[in-house]
Backbone atoms as SQL, in Angstrom:
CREATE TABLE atoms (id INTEGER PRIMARY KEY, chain TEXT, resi INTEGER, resn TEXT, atom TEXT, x REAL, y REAL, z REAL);
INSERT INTO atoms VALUES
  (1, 'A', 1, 'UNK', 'N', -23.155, 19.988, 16.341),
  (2, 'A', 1, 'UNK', 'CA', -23.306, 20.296, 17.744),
  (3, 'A', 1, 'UNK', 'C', -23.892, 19.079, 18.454),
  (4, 'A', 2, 'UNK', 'N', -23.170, 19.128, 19.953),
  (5, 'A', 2, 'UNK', 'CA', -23.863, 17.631, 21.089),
  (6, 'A', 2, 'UNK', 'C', -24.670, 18.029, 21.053),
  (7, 'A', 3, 'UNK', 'N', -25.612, 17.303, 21.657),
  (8, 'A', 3, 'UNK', 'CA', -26.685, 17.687, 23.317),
  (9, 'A', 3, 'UNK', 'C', -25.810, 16.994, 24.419),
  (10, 'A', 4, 'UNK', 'N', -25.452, 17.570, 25.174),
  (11, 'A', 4, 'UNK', 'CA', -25.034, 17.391, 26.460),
  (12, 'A', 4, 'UNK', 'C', -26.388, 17.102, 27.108),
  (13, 'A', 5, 'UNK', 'N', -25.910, 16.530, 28.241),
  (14, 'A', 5, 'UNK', 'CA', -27.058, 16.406, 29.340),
  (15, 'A', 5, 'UNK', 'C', -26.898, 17.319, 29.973),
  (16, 'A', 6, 'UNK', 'N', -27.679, 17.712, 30.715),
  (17, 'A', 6, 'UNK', 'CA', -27.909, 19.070, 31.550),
  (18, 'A', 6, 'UNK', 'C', -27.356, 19.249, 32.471),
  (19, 'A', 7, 'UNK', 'N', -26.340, 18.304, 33.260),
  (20, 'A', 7, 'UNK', 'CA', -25.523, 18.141, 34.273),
  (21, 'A', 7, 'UNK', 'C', -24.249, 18.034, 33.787),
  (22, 'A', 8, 'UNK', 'N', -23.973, 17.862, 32.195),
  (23, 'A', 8, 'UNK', 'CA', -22.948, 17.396, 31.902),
  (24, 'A', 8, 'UNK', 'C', -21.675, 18.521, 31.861),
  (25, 'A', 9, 'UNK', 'N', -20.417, 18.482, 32.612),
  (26, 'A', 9, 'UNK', 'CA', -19.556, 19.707, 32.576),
  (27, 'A', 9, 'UNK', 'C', -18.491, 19.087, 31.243),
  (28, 'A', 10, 'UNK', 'N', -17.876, 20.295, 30.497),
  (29, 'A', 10, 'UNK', 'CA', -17.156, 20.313, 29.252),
  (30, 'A', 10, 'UNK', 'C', -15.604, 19.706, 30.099),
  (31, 'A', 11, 'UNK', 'N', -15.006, 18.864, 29.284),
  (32, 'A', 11, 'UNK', 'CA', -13.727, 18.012, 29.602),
  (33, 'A', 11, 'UNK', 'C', -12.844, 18.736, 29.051),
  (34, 'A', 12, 'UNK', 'N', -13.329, 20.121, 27.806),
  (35, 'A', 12, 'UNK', 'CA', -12.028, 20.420, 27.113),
  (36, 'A', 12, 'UNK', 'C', -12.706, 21.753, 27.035),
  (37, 'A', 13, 'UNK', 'N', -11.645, 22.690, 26.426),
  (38, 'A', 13, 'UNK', 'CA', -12.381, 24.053, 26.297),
  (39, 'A', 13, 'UNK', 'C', -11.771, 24.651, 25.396),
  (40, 'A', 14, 'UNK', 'N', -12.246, 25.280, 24.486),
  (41, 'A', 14, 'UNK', 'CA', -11.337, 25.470, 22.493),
  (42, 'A', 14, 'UNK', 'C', -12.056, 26.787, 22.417),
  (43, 'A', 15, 'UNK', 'N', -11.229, 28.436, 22.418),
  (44, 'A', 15, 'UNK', 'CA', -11.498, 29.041, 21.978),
  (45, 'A', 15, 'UNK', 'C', -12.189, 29.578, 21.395),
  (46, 'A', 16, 'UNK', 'N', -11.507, 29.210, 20.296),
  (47, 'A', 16, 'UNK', 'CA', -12.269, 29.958, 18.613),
  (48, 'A', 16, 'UNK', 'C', -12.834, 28.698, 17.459),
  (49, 'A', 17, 'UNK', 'N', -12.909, 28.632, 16.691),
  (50, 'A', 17, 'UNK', 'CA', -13.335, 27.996, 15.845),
  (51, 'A', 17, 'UNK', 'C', -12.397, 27.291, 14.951),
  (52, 'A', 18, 'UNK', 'N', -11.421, 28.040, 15.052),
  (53, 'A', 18, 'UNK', 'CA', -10.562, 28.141, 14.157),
  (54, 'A', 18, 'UNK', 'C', -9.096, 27.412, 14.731),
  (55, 'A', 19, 'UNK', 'N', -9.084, 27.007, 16.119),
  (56, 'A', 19, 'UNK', 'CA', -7.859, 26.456, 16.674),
  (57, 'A', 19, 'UNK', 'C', -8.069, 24.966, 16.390),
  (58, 'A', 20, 'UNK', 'N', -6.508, 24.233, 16.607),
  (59, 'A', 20, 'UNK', 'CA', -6.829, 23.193, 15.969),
  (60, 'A', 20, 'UNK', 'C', -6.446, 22.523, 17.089),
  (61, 'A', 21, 'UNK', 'N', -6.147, 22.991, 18.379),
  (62, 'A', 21, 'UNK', 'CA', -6.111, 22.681, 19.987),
  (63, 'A', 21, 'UNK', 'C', -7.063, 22.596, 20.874),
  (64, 'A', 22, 'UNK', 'N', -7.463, 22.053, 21.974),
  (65, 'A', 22, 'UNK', 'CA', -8.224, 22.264, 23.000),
  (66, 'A', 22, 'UNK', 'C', -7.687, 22.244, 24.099),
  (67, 'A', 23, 'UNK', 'N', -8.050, 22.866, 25.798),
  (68, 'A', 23, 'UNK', 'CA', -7.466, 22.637, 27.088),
  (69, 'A', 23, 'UNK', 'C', -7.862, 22.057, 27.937),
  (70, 'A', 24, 'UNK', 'N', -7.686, 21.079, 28.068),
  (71, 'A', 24, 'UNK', 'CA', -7.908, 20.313, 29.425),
  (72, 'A', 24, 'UNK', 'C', -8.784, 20.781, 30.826),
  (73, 'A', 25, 'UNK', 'N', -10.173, 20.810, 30.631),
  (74, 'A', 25, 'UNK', 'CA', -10.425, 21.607, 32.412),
  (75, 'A', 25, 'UNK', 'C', -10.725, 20.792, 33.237),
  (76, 'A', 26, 'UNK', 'N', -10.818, 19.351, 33.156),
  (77, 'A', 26, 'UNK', 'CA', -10.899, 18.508, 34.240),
  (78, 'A', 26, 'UNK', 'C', -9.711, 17.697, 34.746),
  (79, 'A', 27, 'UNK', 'N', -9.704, 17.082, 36.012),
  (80, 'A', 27, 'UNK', 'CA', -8.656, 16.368, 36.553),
  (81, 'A', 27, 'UNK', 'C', -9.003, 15.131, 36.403),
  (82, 'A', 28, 'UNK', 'N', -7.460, 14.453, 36.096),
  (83, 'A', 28, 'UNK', 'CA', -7.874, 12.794, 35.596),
  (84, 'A', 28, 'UNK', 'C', -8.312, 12.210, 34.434),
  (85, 'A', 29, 'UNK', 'N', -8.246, 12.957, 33.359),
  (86, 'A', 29, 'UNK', 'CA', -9.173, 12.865, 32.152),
  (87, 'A', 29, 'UNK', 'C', -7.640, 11.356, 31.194),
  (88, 'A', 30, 'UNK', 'N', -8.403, 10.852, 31.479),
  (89, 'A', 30, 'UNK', 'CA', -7.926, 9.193, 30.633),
  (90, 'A', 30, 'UNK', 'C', -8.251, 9.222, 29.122),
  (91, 'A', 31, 'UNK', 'N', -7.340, 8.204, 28.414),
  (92, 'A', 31, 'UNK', 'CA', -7.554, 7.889, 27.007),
  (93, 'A', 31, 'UNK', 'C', -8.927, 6.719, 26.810),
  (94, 'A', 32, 'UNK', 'N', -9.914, 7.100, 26.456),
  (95, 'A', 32, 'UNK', 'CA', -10.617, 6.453, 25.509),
  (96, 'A', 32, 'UNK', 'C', -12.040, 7.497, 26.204),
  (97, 'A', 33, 'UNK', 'N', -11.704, 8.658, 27.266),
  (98, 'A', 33, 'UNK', 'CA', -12.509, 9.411, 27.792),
  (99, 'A', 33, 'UNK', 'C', -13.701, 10.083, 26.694),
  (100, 'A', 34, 'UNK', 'N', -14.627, 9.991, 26.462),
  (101, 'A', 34, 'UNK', 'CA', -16.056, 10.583, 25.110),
  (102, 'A', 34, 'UNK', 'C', -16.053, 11.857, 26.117),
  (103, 'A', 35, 'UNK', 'N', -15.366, 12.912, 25.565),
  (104, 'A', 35, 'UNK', 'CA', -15.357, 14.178, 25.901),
  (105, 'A', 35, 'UNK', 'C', -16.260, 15.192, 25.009),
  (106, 'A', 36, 'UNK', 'N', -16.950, 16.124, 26.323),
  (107, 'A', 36, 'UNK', 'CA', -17.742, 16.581, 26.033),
  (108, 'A', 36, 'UNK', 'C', -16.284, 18.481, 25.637),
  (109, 'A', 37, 'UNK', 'N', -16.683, 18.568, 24.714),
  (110, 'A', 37, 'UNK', 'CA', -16.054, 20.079, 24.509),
  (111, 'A', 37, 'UNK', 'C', -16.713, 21.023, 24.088),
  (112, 'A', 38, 'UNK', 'N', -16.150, 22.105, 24.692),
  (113, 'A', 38, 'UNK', 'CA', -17.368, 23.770, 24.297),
  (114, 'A', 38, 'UNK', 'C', -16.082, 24.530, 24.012),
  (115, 'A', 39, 'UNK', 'N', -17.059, 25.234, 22.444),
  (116, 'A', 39, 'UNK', 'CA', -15.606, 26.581, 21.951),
  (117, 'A', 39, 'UNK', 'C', -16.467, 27.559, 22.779),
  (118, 'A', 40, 'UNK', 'N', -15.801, 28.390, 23.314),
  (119, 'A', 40, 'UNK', 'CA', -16.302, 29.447, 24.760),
  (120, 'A', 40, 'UNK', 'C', -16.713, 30.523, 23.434),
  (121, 'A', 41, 'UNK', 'N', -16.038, 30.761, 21.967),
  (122, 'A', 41, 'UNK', 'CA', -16.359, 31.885, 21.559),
  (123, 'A', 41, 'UNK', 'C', -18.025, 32.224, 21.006),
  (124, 'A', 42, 'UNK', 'N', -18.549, 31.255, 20.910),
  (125, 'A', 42, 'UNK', 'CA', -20.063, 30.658, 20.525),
  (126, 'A', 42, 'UNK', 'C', -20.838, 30.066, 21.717),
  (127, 'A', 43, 'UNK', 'N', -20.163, 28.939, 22.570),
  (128, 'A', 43, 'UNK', 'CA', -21.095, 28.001, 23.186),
  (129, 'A', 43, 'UNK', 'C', -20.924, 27.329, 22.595),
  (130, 'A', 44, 'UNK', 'N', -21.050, 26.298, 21.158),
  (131, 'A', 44, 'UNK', 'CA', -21.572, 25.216, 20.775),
  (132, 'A', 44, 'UNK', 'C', -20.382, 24.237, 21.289),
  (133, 'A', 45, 'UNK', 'N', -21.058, 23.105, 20.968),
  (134, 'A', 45, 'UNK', 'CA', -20.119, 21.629, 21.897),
  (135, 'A', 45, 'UNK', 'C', -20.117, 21.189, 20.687),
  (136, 'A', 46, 'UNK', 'N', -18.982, 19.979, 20.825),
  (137, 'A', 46, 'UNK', 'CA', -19.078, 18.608, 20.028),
  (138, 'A', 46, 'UNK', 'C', -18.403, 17.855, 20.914),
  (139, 'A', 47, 'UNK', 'N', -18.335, 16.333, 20.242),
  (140, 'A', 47, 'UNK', 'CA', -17.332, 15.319, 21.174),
  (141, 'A', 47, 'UNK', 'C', -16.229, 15.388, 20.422),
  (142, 'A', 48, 'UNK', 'N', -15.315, 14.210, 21.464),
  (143, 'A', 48, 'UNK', 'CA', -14.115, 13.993, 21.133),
  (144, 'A', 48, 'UNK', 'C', -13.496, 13.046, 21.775),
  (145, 'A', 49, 'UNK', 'N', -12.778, 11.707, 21.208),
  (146, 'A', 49, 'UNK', 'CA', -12.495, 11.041, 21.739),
  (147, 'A', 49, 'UNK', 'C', -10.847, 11.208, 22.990),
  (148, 'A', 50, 'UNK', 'N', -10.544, 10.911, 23.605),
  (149, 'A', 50, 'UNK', 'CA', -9.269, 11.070, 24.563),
  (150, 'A', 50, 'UNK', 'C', -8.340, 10.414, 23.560),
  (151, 'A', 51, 'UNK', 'N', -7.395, 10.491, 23.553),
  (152, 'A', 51, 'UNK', 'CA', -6.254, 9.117, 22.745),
  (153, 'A', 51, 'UNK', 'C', -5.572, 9.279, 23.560),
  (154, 'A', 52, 'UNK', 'N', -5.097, 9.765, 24.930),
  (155, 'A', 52, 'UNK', 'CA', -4.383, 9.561, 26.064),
  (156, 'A', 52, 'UNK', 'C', -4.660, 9.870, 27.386),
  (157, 'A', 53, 'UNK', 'N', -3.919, 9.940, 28.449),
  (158, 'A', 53, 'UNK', 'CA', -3.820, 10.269, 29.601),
  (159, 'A', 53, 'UNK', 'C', -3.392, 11.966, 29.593),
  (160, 'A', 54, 'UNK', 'N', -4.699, 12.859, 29.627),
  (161, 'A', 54, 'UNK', 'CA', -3.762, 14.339, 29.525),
  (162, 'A', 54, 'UNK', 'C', -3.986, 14.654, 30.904),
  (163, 'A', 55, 'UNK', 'N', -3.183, 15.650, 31.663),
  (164, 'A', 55, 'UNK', 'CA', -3.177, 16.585, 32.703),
  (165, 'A', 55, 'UNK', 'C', -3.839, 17.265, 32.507),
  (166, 'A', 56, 'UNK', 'N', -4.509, 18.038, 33.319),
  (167, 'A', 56, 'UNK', 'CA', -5.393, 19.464, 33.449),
  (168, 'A', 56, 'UNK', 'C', -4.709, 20.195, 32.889),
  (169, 'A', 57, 'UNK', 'N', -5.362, 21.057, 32.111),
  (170, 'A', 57, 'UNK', 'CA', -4.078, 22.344, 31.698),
  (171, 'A', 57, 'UNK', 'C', -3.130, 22.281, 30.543),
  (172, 'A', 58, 'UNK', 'N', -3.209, 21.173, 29.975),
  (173, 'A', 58, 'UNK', 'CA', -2.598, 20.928, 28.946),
  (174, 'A', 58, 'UNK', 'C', -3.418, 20.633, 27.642),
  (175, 'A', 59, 'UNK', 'N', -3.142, 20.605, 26.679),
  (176, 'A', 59, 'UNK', 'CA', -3.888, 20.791, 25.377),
  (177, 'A', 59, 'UNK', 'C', -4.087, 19.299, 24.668),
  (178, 'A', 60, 'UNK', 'N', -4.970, 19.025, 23.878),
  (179, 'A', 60, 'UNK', 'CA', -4.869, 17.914, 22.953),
  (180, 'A', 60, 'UNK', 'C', -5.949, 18.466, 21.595),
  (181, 'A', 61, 'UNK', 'N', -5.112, 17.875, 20.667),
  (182, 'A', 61, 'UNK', 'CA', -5.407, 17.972, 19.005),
  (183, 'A', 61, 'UNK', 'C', -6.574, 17.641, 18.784),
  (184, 'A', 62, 'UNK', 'N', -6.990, 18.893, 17.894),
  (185, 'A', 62, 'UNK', 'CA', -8.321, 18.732, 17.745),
  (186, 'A', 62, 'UNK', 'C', -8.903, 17.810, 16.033),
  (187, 'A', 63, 'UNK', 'N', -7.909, 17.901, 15.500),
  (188, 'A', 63, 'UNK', 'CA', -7.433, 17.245, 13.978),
  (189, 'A', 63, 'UNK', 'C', -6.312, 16.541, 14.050),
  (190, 'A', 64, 'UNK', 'N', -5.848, 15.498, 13.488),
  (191, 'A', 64, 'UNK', 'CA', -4.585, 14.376, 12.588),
  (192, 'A', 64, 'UNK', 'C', -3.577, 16.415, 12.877),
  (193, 'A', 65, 'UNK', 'N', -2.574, 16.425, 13.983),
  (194, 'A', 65, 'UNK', 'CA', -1.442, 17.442, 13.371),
  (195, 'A', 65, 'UNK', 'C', -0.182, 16.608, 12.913),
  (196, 'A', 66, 'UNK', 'N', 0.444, 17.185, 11.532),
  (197, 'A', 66, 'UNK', 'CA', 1.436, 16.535, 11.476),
  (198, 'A', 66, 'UNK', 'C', 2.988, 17.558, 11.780),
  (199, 'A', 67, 'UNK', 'N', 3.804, 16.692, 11.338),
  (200, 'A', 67, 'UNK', 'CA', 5.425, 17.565, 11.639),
  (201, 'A', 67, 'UNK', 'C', 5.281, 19.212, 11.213),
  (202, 'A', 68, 'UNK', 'N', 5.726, 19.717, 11.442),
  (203, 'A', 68, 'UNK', 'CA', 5.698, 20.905, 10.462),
  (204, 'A', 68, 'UNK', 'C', 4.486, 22.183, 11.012),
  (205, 'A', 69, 'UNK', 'N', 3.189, 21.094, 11.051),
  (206, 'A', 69, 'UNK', 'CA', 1.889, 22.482, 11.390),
  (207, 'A', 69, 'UNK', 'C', 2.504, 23.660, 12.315),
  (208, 'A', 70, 'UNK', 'N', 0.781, 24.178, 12.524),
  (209, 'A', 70, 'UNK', 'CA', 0.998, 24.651, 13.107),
  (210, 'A', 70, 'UNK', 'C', 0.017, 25.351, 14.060),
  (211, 'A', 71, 'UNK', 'N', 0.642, 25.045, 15.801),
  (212, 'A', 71, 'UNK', 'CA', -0.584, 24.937, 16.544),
  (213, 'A', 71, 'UNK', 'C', -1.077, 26.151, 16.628),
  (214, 'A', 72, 'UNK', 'N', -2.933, 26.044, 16.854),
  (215, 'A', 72, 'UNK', 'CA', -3.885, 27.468, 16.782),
  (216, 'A', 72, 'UNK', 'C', -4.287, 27.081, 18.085),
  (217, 'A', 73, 'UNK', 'N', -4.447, 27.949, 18.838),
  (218, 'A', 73, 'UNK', 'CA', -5.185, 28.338, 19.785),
  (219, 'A', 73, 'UNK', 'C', -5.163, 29.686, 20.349),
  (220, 'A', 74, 'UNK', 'N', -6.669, 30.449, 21.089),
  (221, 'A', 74, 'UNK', 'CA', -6.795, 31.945, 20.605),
  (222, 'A', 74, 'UNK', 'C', -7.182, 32.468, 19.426),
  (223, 'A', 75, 'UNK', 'N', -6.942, 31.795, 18.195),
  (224, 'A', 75, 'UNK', 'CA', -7.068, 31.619, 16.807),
  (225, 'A', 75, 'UNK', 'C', -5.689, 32.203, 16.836),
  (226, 'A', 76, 'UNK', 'N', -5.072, 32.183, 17.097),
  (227, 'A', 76, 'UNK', 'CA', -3.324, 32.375, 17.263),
  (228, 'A', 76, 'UNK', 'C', -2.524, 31.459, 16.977),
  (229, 'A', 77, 'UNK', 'N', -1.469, 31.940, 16.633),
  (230, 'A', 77, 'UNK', 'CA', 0.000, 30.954, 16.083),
  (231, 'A', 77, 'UNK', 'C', 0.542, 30.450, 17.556),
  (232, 'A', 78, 'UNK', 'N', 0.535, 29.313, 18.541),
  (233, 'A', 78, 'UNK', 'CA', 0.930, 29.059, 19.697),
  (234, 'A', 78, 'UNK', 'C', 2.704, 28.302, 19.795),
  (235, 'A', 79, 'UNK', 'N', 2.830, 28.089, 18.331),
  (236, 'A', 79, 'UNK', 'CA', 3.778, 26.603, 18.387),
  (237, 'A', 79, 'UNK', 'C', 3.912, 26.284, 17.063),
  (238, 'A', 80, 'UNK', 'N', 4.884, 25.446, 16.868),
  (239, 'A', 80, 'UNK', 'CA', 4.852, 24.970, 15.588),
  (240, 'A', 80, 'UNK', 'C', 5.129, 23.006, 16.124),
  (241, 'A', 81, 'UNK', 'N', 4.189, 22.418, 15.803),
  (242, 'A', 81, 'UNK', 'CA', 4.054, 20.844, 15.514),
  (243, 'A', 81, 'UNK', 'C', 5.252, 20.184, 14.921),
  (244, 'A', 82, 'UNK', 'N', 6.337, 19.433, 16.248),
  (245, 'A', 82, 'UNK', 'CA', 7.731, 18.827, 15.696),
  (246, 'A', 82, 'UNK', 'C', 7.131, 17.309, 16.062),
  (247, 'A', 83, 'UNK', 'N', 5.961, 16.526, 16.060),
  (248, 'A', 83, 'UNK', 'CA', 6.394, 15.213, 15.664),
  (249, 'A', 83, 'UNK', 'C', 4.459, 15.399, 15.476),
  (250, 'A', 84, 'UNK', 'N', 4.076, 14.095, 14.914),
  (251, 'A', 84, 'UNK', 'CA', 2.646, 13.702, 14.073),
  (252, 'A', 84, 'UNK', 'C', 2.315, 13.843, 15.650),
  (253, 'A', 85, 'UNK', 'N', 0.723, 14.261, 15.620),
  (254, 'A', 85, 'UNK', 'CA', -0.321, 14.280, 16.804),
  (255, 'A', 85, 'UNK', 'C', -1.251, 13.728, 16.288),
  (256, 'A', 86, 'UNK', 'N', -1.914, 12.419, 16.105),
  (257, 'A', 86, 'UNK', 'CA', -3.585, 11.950, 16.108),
  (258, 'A', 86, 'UNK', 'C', -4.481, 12.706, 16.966),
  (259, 'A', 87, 'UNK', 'N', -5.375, 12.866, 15.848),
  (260, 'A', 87, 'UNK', 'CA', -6.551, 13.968, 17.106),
  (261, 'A', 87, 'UNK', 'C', -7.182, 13.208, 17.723),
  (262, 'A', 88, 'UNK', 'N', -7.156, 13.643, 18.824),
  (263, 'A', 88, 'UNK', 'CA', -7.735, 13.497, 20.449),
  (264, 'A', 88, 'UNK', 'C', -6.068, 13.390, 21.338),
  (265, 'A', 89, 'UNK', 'N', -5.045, 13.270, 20.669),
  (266, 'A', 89, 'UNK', 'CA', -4.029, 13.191, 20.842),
  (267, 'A', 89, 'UNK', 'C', -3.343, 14.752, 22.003),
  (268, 'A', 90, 'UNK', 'N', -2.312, 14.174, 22.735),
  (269, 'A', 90, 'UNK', 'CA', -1.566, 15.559, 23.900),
  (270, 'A', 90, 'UNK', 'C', -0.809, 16.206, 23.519),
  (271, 'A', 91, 'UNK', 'N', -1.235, 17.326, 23.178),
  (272, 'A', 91, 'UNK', 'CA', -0.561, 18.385, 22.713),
  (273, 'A', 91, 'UNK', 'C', 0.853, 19.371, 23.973),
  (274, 'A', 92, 'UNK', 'N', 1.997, 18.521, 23.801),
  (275, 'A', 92, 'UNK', 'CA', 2.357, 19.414, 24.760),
  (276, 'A', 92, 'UNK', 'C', 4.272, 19.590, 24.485),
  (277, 'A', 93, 'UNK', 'N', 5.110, 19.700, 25.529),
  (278, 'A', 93, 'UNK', 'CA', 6.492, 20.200, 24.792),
  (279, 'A', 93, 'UNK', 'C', 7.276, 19.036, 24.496),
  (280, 'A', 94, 'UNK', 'N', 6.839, 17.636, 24.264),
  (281, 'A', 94, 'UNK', 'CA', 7.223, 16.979, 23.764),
  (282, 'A', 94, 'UNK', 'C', 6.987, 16.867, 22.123),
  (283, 'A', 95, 'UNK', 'N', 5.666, 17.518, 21.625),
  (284, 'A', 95, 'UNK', 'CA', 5.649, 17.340, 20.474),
  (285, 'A', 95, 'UNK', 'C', 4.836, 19.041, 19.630),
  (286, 'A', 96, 'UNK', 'N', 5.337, 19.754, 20.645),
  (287, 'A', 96, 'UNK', 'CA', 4.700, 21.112, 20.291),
  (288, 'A', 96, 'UNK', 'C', 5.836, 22.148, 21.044),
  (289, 'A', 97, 'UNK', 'N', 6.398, 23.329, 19.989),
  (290, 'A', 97, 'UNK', 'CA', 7.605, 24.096, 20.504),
  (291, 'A', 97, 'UNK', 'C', 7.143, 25.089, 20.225),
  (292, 'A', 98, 'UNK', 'N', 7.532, 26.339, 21.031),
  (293, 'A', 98, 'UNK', 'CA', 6.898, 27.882, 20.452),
  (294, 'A', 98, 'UNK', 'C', 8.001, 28.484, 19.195),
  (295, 'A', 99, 'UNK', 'N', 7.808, 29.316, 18.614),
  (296, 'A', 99, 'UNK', 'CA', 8.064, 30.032, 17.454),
  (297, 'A', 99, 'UNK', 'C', 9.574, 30.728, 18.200),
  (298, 'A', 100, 'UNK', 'N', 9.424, 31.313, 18.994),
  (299, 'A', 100, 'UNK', 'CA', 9.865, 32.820, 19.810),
  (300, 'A', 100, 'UNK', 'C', 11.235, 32.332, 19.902),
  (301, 'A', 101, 'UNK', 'N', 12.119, 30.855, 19.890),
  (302, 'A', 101, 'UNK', 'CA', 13.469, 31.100, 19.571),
  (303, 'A', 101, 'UNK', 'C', 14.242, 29.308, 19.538);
């Protein structure tokens, strides 16, 4: 677990414990950004480095995903992982597809 500073607002926001995703809640968030993240199901934080330029609202890897995985978030099956993601890496429909068809 961080210590945040007491002013400090969370850059990412991760469920459960168990997802291997996070979501984007700020605007503008750049690659090499020291992001502060909170899993909402506990409170506790950790960091995380940016490895890109993500949009609000969109997800980035919380672990190395490779071909094949498969994305958690909710502690849910969201997607299945069609090309390698480095964590801190953008999780989105370029390299993440849903199950459903």
């Amino acid at each position: 677990m961080s210590n945040p500073s007491p002013n400090e607002i969370p850059h990412l926001l991760v469920h459960e414990e168990a997802d291997n995703v996070g979501v984007v809640v700020v605007e503008g968030l750049t690659a090499g950004t020291d992001m502060l993240c909170c899993i909402t199901h506990d409170n506790s934080t950790f960091r995380l480095t940016a490895g890109a330029d993500v949009p609000i609202g969109h997800k980035i890897a919380l672990t190395d995903l490779k071909d094949g995985d498969t994305a958690i978030k909710y502690g849910e099956d969201i997607g299945k992982i069609i090309a390698d993601i480095p964590k801190g890496g953008h999780v989105h429909t370029h390299n993440c597809k849903t199950k459903r068809w």
